[in-house]
N, CA, C and O atoms as a CHARMM CRD file, in Angstrom:
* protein
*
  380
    1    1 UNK  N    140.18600 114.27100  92.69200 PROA 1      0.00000
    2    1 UNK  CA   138.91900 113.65200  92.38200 PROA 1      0.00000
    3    1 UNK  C    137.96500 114.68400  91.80300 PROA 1      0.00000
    4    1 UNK  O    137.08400 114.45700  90.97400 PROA 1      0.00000
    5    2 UNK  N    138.21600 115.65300  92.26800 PROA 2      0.00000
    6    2 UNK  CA   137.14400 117.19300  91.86400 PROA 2      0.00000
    7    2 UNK  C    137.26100 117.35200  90.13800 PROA 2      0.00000
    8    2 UNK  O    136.28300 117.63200  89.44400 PROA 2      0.00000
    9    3 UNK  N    138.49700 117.14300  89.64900 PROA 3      0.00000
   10    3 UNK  CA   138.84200 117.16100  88.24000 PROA 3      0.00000
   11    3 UNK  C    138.49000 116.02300  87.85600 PROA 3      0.00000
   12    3 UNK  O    138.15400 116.18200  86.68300 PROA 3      0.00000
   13    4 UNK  N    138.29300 114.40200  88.27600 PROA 4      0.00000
   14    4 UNK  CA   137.67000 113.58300  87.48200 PROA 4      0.00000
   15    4 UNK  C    136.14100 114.13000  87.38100 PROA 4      0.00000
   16    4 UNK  O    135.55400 114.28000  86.30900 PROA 4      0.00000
   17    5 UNK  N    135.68500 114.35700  88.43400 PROA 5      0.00000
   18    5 UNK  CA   134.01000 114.69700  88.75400 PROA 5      0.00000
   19    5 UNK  C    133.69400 115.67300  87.54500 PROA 5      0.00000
   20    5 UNK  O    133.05600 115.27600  86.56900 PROA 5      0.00000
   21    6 UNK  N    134.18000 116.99500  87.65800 PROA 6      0.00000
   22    6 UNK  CA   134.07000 118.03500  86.78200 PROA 6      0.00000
   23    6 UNK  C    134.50700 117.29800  85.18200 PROA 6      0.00000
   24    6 UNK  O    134.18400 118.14800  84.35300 PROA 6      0.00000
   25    7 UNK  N    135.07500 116.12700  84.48500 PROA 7      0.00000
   26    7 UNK  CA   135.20700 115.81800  83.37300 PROA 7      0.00000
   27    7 UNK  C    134.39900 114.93600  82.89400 PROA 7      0.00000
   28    7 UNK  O    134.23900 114.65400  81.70600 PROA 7      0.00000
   29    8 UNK  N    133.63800 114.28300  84.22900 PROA 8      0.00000
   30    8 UNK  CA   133.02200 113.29700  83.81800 PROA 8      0.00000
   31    8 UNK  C    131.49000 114.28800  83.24000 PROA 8      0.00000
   32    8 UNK  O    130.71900 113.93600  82.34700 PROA 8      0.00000
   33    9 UNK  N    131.40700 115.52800  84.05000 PROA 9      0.00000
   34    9 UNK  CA   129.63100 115.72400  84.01700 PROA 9      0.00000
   35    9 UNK  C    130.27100 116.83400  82.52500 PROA 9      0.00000
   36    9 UNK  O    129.31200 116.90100  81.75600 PROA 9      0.00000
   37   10 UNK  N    131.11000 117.40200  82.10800 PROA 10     0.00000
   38   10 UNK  CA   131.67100 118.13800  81.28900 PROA 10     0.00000
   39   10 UNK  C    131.33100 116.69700  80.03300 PROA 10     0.00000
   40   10 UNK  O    130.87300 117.08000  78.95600 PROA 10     0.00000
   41   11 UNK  N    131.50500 115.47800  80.16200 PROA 11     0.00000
   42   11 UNK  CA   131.72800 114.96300  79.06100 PROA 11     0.00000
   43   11 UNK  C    130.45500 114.07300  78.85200 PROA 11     0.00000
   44   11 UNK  O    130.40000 113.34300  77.86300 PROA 11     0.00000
   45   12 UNK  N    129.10700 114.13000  80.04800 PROA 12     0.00000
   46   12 UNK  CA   128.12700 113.63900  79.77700 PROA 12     0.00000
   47   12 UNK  C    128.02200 111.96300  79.66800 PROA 12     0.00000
   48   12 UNK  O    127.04200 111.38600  79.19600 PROA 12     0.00000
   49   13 UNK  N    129.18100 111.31600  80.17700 PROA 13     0.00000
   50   13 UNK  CA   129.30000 109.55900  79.88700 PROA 13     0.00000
   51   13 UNK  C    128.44600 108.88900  80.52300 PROA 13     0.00000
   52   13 UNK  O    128.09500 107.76100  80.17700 PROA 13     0.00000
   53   14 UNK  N    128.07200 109.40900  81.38100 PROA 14     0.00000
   54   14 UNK  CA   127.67600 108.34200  82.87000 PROA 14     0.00000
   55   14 UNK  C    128.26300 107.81100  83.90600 PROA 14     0.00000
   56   14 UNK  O    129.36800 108.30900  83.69400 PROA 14     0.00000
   57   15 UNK  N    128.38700 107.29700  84.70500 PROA 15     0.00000
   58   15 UNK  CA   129.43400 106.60900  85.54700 PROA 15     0.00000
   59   15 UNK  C    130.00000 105.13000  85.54600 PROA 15     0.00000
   60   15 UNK  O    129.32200 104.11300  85.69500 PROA 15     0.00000
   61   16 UNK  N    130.81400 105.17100  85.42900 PROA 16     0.00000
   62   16 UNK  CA   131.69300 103.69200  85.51300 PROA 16     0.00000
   63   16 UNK  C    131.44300 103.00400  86.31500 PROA 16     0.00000
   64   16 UNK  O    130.68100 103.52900  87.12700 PROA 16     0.00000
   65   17 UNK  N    131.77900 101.73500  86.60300 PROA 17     0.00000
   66   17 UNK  CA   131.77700 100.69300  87.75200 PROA 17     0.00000
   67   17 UNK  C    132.55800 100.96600  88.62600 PROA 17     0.00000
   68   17 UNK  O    132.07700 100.81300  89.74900 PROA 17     0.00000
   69   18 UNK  N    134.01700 101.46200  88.58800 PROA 18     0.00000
   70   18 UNK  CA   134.83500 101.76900  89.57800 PROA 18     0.00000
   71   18 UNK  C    133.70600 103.00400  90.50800 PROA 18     0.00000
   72   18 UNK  O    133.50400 102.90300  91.71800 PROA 18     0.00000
   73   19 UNK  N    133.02900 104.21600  89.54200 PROA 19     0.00000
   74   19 UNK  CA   132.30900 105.24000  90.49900 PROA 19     0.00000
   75   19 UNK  C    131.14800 104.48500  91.03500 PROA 19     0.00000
   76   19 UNK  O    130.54300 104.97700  91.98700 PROA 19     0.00000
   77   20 UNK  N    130.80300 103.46500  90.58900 PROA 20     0.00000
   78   20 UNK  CA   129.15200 102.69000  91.32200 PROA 20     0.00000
   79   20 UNK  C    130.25000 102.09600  92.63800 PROA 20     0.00000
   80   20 UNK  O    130.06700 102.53700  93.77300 PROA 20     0.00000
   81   21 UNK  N    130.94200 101.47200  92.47800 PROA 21     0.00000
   82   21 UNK  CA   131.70300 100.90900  93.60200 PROA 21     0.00000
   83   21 UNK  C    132.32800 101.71800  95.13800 PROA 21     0.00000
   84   21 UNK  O    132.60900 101.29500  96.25900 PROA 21     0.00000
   85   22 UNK  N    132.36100 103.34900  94.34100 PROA 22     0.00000
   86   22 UNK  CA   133.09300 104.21300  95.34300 PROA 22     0.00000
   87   22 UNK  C    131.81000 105.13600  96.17300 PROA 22     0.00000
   88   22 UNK  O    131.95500 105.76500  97.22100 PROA 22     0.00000
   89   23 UNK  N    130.46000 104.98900  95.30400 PROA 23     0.00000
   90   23 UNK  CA   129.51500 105.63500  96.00800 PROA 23     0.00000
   91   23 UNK  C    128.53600 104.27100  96.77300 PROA 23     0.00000
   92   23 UNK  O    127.55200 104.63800  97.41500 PROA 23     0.00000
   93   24 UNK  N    128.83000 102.70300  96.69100 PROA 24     0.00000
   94   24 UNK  CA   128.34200 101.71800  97.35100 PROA 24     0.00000
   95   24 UNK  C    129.02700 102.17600  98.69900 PROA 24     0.00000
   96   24 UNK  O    128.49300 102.56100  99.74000 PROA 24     0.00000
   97   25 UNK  N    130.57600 101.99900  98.33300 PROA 25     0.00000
   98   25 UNK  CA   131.49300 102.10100  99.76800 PROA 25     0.00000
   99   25 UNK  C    131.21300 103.46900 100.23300 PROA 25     0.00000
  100   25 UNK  O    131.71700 103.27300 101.33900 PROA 25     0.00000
  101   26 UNK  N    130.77700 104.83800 100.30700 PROA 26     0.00000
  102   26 UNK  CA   130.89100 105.73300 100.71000 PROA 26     0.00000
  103   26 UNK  C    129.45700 105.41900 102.06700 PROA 26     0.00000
  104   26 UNK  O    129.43000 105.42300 103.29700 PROA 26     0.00000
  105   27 UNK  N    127.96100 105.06800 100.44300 PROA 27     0.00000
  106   27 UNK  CA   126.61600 105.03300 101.40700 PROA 27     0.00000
  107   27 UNK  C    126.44400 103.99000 102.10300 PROA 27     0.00000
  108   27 UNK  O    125.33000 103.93200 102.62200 PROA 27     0.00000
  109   28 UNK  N    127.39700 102.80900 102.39100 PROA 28     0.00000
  110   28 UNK  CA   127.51200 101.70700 102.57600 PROA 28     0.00000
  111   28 UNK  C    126.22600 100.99700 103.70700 PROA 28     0.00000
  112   28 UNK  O    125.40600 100.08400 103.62100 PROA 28     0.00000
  113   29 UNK  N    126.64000 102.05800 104.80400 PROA 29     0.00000
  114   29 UNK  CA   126.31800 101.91400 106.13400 PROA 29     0.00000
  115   29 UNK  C    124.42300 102.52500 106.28500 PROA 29     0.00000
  116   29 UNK  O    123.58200 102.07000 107.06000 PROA 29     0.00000
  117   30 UNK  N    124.23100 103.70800 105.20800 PROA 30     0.00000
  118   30 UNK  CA   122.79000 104.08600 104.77200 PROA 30     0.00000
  119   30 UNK  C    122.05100 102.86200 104.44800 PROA 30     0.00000
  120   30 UNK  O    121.09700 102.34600 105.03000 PROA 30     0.00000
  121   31 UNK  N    122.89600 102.39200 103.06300 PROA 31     0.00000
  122   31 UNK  CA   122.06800 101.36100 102.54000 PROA 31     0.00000
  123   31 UNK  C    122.13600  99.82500 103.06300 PROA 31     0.00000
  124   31 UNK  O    121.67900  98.95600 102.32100 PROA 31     0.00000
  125   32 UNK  N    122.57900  99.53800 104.06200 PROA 32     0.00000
  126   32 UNK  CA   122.26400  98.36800 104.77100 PROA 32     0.00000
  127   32 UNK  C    121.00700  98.89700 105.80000 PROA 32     0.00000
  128   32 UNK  O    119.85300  98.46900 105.81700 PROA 32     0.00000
  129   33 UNK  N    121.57600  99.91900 106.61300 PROA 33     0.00000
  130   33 UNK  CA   120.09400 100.26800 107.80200 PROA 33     0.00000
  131   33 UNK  C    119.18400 100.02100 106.88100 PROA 33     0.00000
  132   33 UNK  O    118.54400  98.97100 106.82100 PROA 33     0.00000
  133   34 UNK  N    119.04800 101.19000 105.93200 PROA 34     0.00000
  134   34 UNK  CA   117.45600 100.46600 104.82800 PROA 34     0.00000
  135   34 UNK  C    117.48800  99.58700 104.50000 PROA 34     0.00000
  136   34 UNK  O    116.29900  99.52400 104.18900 PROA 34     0.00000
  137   35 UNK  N    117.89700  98.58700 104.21600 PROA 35     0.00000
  138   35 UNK  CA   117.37400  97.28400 103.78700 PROA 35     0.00000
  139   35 UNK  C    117.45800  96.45900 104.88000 PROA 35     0.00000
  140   35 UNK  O    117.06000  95.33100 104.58900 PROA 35     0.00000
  141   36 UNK  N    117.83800  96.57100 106.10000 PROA 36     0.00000
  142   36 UNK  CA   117.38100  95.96400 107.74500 PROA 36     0.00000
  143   36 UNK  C    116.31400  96.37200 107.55400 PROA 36     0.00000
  144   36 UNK  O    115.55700  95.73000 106.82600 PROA 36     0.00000
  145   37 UNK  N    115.91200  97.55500 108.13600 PROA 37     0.00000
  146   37 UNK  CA   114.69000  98.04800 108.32000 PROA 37     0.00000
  147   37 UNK  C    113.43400  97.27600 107.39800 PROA 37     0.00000
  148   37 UNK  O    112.59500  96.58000 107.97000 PROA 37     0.00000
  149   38 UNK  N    113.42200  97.45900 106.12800 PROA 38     0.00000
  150   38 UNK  CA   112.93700  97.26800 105.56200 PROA 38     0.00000
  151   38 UNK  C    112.61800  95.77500 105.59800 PROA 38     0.00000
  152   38 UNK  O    111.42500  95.47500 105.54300 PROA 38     0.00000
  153   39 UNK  N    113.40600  94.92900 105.67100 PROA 39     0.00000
  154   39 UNK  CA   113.25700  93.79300 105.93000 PROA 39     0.00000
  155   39 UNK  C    112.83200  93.02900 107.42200 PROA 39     0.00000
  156   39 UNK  O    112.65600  91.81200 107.47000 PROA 39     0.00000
  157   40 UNK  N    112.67700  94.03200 108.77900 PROA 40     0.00000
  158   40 UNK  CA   112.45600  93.67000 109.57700 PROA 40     0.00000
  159   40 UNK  C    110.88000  93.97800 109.94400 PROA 40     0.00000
  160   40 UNK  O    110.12200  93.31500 110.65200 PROA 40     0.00000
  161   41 UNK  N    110.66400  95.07500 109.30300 PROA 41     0.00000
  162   41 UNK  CA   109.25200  95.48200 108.90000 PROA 41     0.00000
  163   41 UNK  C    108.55600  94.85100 108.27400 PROA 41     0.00000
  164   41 UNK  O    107.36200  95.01900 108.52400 PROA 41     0.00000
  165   42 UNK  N    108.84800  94.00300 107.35900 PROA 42     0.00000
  166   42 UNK  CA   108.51300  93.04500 106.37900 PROA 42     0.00000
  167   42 UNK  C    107.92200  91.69900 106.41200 PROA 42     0.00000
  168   42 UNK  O    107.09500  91.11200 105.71400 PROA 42     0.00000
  169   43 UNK  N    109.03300  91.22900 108.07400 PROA 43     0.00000
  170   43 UNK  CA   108.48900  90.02100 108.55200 PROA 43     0.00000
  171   43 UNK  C    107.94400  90.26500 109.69800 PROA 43     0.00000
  172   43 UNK  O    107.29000  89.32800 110.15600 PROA 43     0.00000
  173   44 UNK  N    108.01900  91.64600 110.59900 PROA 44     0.00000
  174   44 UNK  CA   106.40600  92.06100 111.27200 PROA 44     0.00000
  175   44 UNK  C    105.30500  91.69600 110.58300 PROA 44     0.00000
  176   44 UNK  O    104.52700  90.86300 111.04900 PROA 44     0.00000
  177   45 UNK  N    105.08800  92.35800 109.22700 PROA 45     0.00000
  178   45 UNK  CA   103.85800  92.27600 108.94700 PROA 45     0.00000
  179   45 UNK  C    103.52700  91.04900 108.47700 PROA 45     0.00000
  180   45 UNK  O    102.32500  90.89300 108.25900 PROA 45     0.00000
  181   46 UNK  N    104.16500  90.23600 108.28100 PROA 46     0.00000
  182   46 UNK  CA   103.79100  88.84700 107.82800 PROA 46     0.00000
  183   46 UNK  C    103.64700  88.35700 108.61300 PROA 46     0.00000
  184   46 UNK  O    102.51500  87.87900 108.54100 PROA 46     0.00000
  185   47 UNK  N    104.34400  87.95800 109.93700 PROA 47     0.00000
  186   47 UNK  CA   104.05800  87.08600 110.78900 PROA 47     0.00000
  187   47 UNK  C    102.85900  87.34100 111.46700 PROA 47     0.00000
  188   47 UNK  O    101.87900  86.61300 111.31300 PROA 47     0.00000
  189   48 UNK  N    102.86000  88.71800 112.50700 PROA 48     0.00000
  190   48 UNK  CA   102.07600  89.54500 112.90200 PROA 48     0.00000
  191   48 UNK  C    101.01300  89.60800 112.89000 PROA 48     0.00000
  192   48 UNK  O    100.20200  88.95600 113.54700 PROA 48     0.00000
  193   49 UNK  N    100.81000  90.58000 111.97600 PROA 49     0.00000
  194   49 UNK  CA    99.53400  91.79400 111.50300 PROA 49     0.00000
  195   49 UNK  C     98.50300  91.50500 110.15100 PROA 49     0.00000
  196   49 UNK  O     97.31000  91.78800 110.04500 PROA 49     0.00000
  197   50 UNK  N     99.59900  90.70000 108.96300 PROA 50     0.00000
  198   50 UNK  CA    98.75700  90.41500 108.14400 PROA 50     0.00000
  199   50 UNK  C     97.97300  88.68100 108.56700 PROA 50     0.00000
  200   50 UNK  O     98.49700  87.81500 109.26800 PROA 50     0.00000
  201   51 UNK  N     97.19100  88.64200 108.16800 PROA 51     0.00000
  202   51 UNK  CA    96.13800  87.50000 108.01900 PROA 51     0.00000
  203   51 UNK  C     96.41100  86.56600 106.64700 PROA 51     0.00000
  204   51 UNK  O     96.41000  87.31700 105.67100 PROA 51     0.00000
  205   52 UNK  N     96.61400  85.34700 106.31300 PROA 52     0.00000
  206   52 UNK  CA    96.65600  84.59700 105.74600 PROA 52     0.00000
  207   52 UNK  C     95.48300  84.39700 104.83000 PROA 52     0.00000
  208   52 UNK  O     94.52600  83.84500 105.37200 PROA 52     0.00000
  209   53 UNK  N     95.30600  84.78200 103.31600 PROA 53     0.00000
  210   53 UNK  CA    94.04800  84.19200 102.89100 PROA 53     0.00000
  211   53 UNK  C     94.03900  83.27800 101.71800 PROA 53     0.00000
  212   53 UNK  O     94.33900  83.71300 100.60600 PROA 53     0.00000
  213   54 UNK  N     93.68200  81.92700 101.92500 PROA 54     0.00000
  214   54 UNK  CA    93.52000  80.81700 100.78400 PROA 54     0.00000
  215   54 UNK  C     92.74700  80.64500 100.12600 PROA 54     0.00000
  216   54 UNK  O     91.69900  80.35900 100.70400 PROA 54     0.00000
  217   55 UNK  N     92.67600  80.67700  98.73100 PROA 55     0.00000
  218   55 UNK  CA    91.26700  81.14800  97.77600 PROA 55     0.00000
  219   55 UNK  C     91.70600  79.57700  97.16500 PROA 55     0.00000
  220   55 UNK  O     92.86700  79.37300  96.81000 PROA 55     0.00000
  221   56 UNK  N     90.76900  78.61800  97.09100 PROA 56     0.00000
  222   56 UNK  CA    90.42000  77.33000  96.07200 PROA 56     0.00000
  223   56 UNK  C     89.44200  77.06000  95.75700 PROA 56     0.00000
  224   56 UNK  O     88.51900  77.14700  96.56600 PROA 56     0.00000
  225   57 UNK  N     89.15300  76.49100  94.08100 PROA 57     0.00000
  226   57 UNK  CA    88.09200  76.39500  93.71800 PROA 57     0.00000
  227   57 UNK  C     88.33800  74.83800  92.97100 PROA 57     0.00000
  228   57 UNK  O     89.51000  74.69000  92.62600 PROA 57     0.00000
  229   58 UNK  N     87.68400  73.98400  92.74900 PROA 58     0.00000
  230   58 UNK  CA    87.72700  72.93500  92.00300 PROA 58     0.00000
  231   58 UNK  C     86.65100  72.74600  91.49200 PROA 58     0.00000
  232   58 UNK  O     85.70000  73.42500  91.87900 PROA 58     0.00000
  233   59 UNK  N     86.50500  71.92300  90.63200 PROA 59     0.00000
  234   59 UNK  CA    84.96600  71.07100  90.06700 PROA 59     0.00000
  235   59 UNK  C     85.81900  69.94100  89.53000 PROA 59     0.00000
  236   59 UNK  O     86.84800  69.87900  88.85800 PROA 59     0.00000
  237   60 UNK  N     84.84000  68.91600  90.18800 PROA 60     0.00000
  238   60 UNK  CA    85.20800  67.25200  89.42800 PROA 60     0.00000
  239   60 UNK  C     83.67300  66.80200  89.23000 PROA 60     0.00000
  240   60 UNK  O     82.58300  66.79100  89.80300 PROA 60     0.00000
  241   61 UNK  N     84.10600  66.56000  88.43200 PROA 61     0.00000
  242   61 UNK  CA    82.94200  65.58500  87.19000 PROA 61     0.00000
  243   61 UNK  C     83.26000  64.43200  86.65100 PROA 61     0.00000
  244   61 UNK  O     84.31500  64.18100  86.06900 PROA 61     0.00000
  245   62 UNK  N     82.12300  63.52400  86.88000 PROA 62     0.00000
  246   62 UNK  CA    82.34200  62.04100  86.80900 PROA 62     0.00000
  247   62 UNK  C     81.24100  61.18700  86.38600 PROA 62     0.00000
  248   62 UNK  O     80.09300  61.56500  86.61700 PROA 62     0.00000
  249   63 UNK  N     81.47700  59.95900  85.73000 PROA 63     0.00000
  250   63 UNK  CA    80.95700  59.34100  85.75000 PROA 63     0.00000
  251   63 UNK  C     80.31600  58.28400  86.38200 PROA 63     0.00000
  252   63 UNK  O     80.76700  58.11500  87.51500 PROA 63     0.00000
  253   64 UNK  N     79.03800  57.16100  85.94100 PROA 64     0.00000
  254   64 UNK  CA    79.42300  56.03400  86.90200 PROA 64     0.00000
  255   64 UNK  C     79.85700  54.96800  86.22200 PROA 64     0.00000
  256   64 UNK  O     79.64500  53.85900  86.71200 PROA 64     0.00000
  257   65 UNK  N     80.54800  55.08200  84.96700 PROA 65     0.00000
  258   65 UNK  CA    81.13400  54.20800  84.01200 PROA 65     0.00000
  259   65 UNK  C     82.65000  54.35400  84.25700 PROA 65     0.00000
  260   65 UNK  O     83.12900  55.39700  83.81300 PROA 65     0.00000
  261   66 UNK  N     83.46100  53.54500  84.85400 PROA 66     0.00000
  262   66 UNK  CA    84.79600  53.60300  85.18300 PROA 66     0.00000
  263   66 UNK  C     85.62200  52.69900  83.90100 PROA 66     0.00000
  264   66 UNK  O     85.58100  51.47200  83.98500 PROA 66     0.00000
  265   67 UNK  N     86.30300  53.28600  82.82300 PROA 67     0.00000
  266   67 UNK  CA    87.04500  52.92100  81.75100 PROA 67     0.00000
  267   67 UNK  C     88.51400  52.83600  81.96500 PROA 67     0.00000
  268   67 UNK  O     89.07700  52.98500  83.05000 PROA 67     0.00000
  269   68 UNK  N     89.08100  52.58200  80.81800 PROA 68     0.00000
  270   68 UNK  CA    90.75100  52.66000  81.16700 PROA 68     0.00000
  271   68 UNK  C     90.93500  53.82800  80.32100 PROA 68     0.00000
  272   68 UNK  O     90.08600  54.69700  80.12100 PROA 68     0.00000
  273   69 UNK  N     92.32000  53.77300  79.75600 PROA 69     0.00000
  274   69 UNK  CA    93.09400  54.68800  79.55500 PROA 69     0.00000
  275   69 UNK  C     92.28300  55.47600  77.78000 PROA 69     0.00000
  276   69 UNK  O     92.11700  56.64300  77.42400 PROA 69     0.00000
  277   70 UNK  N     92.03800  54.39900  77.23200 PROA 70     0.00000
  278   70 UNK  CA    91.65300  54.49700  76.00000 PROA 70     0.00000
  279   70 UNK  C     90.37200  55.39900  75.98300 PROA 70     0.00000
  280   70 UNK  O     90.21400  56.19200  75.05500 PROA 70     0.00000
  281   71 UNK  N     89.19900  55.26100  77.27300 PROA 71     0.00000
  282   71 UNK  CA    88.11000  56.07800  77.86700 PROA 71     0.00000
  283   71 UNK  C     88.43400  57.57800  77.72000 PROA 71     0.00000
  284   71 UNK  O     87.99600  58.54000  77.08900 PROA 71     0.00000
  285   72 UNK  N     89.44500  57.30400  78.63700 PROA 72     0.00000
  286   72 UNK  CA    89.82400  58.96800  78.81900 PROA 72     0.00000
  287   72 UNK  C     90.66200  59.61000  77.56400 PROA 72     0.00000
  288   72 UNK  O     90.95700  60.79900  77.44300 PROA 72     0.00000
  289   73 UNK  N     90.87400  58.88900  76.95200 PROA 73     0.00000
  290   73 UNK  CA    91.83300  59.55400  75.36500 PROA 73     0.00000
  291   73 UNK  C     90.39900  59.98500  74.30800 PROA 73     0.00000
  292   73 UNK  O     90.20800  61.01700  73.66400 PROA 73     0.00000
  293   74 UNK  N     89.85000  59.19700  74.39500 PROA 74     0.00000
  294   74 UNK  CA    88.10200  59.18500  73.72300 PROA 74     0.00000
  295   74 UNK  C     87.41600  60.33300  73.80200 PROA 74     0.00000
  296   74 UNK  O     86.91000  61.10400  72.98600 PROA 74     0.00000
  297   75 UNK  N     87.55600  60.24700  75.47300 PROA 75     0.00000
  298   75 UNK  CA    86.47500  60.84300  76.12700 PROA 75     0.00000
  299   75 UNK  C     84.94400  60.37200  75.99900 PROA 75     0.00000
  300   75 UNK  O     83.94600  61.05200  75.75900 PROA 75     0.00000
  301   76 UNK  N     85.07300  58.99500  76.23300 PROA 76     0.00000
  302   76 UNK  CA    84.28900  58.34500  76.83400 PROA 76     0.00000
  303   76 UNK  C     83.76900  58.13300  78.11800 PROA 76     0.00000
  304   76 UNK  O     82.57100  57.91000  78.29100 PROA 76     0.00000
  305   77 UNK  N     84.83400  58.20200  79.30800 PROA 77     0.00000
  306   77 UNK  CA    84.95600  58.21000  80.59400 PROA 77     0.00000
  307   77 UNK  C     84.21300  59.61000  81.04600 PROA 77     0.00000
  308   77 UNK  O     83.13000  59.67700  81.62700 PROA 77     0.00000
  309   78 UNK  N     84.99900  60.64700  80.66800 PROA 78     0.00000
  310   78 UNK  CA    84.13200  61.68500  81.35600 PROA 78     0.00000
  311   78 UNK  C     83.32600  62.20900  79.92000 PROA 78     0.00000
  312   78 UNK  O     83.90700  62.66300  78.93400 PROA 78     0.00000
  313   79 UNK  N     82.27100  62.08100  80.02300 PROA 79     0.00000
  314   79 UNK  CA    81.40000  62.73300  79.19000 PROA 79     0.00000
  315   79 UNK  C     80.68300  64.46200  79.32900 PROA 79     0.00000
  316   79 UNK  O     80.15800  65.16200  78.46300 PROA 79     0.00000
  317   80 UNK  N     80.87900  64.65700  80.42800 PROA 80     0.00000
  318   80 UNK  CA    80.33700  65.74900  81.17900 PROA 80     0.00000
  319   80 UNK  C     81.17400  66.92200  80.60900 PROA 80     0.00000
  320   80 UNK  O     80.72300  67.73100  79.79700 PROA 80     0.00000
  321   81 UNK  N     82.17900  66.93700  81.00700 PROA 81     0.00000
  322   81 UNK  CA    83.35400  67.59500  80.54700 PROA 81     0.00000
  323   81 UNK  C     83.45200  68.23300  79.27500 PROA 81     0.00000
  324   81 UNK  O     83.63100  67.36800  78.41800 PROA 81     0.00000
  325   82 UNK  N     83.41500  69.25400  78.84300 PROA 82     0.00000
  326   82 UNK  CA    83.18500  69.80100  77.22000 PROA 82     0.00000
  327   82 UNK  C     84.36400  70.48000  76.61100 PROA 82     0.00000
  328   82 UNK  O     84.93500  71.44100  77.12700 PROA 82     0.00000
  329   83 UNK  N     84.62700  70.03100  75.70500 PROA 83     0.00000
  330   83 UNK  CA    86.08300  70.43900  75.01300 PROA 83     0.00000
  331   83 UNK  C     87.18200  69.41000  74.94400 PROA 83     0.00000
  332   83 UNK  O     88.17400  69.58100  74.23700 PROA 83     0.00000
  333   84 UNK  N     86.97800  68.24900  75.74900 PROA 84     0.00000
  334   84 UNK  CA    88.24000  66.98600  75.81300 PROA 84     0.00000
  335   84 UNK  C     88.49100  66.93900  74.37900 PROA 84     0.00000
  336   84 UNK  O     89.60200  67.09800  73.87500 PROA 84     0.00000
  337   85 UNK  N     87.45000  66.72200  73.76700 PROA 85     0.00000
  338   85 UNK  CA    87.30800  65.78000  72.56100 PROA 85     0.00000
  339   85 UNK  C     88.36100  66.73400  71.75500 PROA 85     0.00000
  340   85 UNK  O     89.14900  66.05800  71.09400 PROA 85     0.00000
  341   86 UNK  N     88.54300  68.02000  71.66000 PROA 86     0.00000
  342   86 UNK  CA    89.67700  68.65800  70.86200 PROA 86     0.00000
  343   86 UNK  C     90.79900  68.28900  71.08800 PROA 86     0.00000
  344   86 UNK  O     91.51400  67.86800  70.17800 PROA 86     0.00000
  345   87 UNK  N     91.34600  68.38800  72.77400 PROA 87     0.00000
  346   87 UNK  CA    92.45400  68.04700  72.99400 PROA 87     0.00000
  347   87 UNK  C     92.75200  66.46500  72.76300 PROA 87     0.00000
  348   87 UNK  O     93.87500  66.28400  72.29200 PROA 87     0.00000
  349   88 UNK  N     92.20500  65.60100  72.92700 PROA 88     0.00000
  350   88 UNK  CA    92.52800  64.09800  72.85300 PROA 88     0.00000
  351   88 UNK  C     92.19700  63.66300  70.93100 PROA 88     0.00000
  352   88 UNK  O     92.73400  62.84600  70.18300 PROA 88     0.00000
  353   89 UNK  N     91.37100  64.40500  70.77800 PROA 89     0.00000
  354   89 UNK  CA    90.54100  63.89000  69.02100 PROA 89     0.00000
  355   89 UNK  C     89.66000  63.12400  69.60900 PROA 89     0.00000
  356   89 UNK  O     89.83200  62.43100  70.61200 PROA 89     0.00000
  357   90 UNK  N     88.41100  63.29400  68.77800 PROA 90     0.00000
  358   90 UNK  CA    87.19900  62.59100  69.49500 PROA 90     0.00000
  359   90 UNK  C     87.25100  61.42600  68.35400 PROA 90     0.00000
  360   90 UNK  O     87.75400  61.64200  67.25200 PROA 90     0.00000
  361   91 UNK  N     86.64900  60.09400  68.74600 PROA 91     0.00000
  362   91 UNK  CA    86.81900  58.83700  68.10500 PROA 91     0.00000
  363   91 UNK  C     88.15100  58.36500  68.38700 PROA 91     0.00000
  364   91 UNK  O     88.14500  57.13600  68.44000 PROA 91     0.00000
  365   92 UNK  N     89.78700  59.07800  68.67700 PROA 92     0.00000
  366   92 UNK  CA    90.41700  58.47600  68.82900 PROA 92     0.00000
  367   92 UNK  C     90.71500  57.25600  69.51400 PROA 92     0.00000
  368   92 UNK  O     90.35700  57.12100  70.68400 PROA 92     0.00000
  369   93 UNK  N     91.36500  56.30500  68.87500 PROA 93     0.00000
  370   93 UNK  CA    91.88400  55.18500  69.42000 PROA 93     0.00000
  371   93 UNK  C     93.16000  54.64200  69.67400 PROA 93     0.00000
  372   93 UNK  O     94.20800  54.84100  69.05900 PROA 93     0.00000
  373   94 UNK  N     92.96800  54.01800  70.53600 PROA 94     0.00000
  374   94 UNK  CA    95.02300  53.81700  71.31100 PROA 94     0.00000
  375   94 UNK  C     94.72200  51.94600  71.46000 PROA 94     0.00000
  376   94 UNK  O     93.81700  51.28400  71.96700 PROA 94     0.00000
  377   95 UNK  N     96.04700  51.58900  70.70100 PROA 95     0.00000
  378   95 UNK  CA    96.38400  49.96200  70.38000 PROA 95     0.00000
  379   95 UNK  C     97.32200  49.80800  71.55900 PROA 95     0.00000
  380   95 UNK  O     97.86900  48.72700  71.77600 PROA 95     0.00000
């Protein structure tokens, strides 16, 4: 193995999949404890220690003129509202 090692860094390639596979199986037992750990630490702090925070904001705007569908394509219905009229076309009409 000392003569693959020494040809591989002699020839500058990088490592193969067979060598990613032989240094998984070597650190095998390293890299599971860390990623326990890491993951048990993880749902300490979530359950635990950190605090939950919910940020919502809304605005509804309305009329007291209740229309159908053709209202709201218009933008007749909500008048308040600024910019509909681009997305729908203002004057538009629906048959």
């Amino acid at each position: 193995m000392e003569e693959r090692e020494s040809s591989i860094d002699k020839a500058n390639t990088g490592l193969s999949v067979e060598e990613y596979i032989r240094i998984f199986i070597k650190y095998k037992k390293t890299i599971l404890i860390t990623t326990g750990v890491a993951f048990v630490f993880s749902i300490v702090l979530y359950f635990f220690i950190i605090n939950p925070v919910y940020y919502s904001t809304s605005t509804v705007k309305t009329s007291s003129k209740i229309g159908g569908v053709a209202d709201l394509l218009s933008g007749g219905a909500i008048p308040d509202i600024g910019g509909l009229g681009d997305l729908a076309g203002v004057g538009a009409s629906v048959k």
